[in-house]
N, C-alpha and C positions, 0 to 999 in steps of 0.2 A: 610718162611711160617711155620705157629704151626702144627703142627703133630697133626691126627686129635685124637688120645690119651691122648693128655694132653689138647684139647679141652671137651673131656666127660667129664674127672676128673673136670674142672671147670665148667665144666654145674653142674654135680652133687656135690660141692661143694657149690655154689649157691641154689641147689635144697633143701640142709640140712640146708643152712641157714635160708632159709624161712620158710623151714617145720619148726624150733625151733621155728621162730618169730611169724608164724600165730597160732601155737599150745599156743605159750604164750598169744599173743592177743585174741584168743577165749576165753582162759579159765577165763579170768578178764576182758575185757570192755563187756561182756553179761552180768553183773550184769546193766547197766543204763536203760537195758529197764523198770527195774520198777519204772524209776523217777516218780513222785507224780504232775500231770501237773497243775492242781489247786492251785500251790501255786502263789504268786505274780511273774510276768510275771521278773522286774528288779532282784531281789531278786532269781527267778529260773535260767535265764540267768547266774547267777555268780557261783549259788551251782552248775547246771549243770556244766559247764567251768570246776570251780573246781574237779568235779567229775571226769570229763575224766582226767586231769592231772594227779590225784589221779591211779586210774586203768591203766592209760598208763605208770605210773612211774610203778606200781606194775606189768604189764607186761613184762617190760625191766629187774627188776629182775626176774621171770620166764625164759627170755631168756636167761639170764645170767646163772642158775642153770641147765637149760638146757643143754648148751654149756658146762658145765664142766661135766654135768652126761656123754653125748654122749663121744662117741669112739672118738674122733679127731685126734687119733697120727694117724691114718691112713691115714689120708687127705693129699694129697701130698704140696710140696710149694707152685705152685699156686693157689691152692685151700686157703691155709691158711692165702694166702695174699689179698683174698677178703672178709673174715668175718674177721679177725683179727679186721684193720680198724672200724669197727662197735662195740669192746669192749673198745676201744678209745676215748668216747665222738664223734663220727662222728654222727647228727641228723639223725633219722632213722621215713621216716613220717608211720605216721599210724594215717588213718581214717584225719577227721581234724585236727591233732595234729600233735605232734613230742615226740621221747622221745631220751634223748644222755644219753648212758649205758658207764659205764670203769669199767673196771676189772684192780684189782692192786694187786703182789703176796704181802702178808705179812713176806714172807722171805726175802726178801729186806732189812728188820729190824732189828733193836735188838729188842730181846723180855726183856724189863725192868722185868716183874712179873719173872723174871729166878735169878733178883742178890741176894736174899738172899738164896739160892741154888746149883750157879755156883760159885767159885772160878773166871773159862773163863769167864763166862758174865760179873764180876764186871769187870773183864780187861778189857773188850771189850768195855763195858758203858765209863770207865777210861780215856781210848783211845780218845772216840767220844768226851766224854765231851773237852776235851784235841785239837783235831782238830781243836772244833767248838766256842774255847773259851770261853768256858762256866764256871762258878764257881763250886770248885768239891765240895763247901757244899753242891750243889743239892745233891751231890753222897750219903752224910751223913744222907740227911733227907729224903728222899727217902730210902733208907735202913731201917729207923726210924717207916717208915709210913707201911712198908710192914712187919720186922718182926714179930714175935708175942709178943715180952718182953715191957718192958717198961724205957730199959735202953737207954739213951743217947750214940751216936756213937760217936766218936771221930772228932771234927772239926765242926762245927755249924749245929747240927743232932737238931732234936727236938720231942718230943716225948706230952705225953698227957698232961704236966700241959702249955707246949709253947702255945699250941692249946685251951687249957682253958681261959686262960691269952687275948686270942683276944679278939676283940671288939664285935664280933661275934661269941662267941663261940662256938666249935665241936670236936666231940672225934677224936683223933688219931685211923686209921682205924685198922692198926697192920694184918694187910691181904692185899692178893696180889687187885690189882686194879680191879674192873670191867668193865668200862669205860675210855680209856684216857684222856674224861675229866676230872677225879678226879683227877690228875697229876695238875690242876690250885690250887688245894686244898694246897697242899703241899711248907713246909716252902720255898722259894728262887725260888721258878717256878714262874717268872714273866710273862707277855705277851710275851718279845723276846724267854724268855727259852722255853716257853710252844712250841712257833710256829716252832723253829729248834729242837724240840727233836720229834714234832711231825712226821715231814716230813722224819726222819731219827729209830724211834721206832716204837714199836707194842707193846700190851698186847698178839696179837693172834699166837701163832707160834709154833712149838717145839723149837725154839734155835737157827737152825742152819740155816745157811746165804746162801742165793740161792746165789751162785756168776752168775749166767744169769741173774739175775736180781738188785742184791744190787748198790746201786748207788758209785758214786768214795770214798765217805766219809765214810762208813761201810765198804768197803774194806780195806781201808787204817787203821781203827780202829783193823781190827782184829789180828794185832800183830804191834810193833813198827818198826819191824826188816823189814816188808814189805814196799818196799819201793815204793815211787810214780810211778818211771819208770815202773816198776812192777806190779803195777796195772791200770798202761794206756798200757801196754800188752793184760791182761787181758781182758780189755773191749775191744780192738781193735782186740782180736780173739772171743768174743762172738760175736761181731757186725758179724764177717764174718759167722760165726760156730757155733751156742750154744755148750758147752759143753757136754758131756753125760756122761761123769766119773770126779770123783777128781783127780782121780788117774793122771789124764791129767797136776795137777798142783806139780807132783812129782819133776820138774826139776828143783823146787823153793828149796830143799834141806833140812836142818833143818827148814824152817821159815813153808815148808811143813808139815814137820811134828808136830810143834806147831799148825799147822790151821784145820788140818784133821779131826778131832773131831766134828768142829765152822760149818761145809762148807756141801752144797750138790747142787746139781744139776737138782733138781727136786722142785716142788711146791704142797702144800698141803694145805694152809690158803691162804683165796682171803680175799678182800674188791670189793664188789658189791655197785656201785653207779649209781641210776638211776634218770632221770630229766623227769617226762611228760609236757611238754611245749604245752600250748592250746589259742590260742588268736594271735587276731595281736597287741596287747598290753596284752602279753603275763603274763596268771597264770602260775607259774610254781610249780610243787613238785618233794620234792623229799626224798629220801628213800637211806638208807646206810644199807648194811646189810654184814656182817662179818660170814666167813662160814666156815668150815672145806669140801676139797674134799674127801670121802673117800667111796668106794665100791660100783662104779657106780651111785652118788648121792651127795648130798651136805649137813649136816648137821649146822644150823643157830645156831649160837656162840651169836650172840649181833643184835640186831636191832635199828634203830633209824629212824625218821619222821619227815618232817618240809618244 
C-alpha cells in the first residue's frame, strides 16, 4: 500500500502539471474568439482548424517554458514520472484538439559553432566524424565556412571563389552558423551527412557534453582513449542514477582528466517542439523553438514554423 505522503506529493505533482497546461492554454487559444464568422462557411472551417493547431502548437510551447521556469527539482520521483512523459511527444488533448510537446537537452551535442575556437571541439567533431564514417573533408570546409579569412584549410576546405564557381552562386558565410540548416549549404554536407550530424550536433550550447544525456556516439567521440565498455557503464549508471557531479567519472583516471573540461551534469539549452493536431483527418502545426534556461525563465535563441 503507497503511504499516503507520497500519494499528496503526486496529487500535487499532477496539480502543477495542469496549473502550467491550463495557464498555457488560456493564455493562447482566447485569441479564436475573435474569428471573423462571415467569411465562406468551407473556407472558414479549414482557417479555423488551422487556427487552433496554430495556438494549440503555441500553447505546448508555453507549457514547455513553463516547465523549465518552475522549481521542479523539488518534485519528488513520482511526481516526475507523471509530467516527464508528457515532454516526450505523449498527445496532451485540449479543447477539440491535441498537441505532442518534447523537450530535448542541446548538450547532448557537439556544439560545431565552437571548432574554430576549441582545439577540444575540433577533436571532439574529429572523433564523431570518425565513429560515424563520415568524410573528414566535411571537417575542412566546415572550418572554411565558419572562420573569418578567406584562406583554403588543408584537405578539400573551400572557401569563397569554390561557392562562386556553383551553379548557384553564394558567398562563403565565414561566420559561425545561425541555423543548422545552413550546414546543407556547405561544400560535402550531402543528405546522409546532413541527417547523422544533425542527430548528433547543435549550434545551441556552451560546449560541454551533458553525459545524462549525450547519446552512446558523443560519448565515445569525446576522447579516443574512452572506451566502448566504458561508456555502456556510463549509461548503464545514468539509467539507474543520473549523475550529479563529474567528479563521479574520476575512476576513469587520465582519460578523466582529458574529458573534464568537455562534460557536465546539468542542462541549460533545450529544443522545444510542439505539434497542434486538430481534425479527424488531422491539420497539424508545428513550431521548434531553441532556448536558453537561465534565472527562473527561458530566453528564445532561434525559432521556426511550419
Amino acid at each position: 500500500m503507497k503511504k499516503k505522503g507520497k500519494t499528496n506529493k503526486a496529487q500535487r505533482g499532477m496539480a502543477l502539471l495542469m496549473t502550467l497546461l491550463v495557464t498555457a492554454v488560456l493564455s493562447t487559444i482566447v485569441v479564436e474568439a475573435n474569428y471573423d464568422a462571415n467569411v465562406n462557411m468551407d473556407i472558414a472551417l479549414n482557417y479555423s482548424a488551422k487556427m487552433r493547431a496554430v495556438y494549440i502548437a503555441k500553447a505546448g510551447i508555453k507549457f514547455a517554458n513553463l516547465y523549465l521556469a518552475a522549481d521542479v527539482s523539488k518534485l519528488a520521483g513520482e511526481e516526475m514520472a507523471q509530467i516527464e512523459p508528457l515532454l516526450h511527444g505523449l498527445p496532451i488533448p485540449v479543447g477539440s484538439g491535441a498537441v505532442r510537446v518534447s523537450l530535448e537537452s542541446e548538450e547532448q551535442k557537439i556544439n560545431i559553432n565552437l571548432l574554430v575556437t576549441s582545439q577540444k571541439h575540433r577533436e571532439l567533431f574529429l572523433n564523431l566524424l570518425e565513429n560515424l564514417e563520415l568524410e573528414y573533408d566535411i571537417y575542412y570546409s566546415l572550418i572554411d565556412w565558419l572562420d573569418k579569412d578567406d584562406d583554403i584549410s588543408e584537405g578539400e576546405g573551400a572557401e569563397a571563389d569554390y561557392y562562386a564557381s556553383l551553379e548557384s552562386p553564394y558567398p562563403c558565410k565565414n561566420a559561425p552558423l545561425d541555423s543548422f540548416e545552413e550546414l546543407r549549404l556547405i561544400k560535402g554536407v550531402d543528405d546522409e551527412a546532413f541527417r547523422a550530424l544533425k542527430k548528433y550536433c547543435t549550434i545551441f550550447s556552451n560546449g560541454r557534453i551533458n553525459i545524462n544525456k549525450a547519446p552512446k556516439e558523443v560519448l565515445l567521440a569525446l576522447s579516443k582513449e574512452l572506451t566502448e565498455n566504458a561508456v555502456d557503464e556510463i549509461i548503464e549508471q545514468r539509467e539507474e542514477e543520473e549523475y550529479y557531479d563529474i567528479k563521479q567519472l574520476e575512476y576513469l583516471g587520465d582519460v578523466y582528466k582529458k574529458i573534464m573540461g568537455l562534460i557536465t551534469v546539468k542542462g541549460a539549452y533545450y529544443k522545444i517542439t510542439s505539434v497542434g493536431i486538430v481534425g479527424e483527418q488531422p491539420i497539424r502545426y508545428k513550431i521548434v523553438n531553441y532556448v536558453q534556461q537561465k534565472s527562473g525563465s527561458t530566453i528564445l535563441l532561434y525559432s521556426k514554423e511550419e
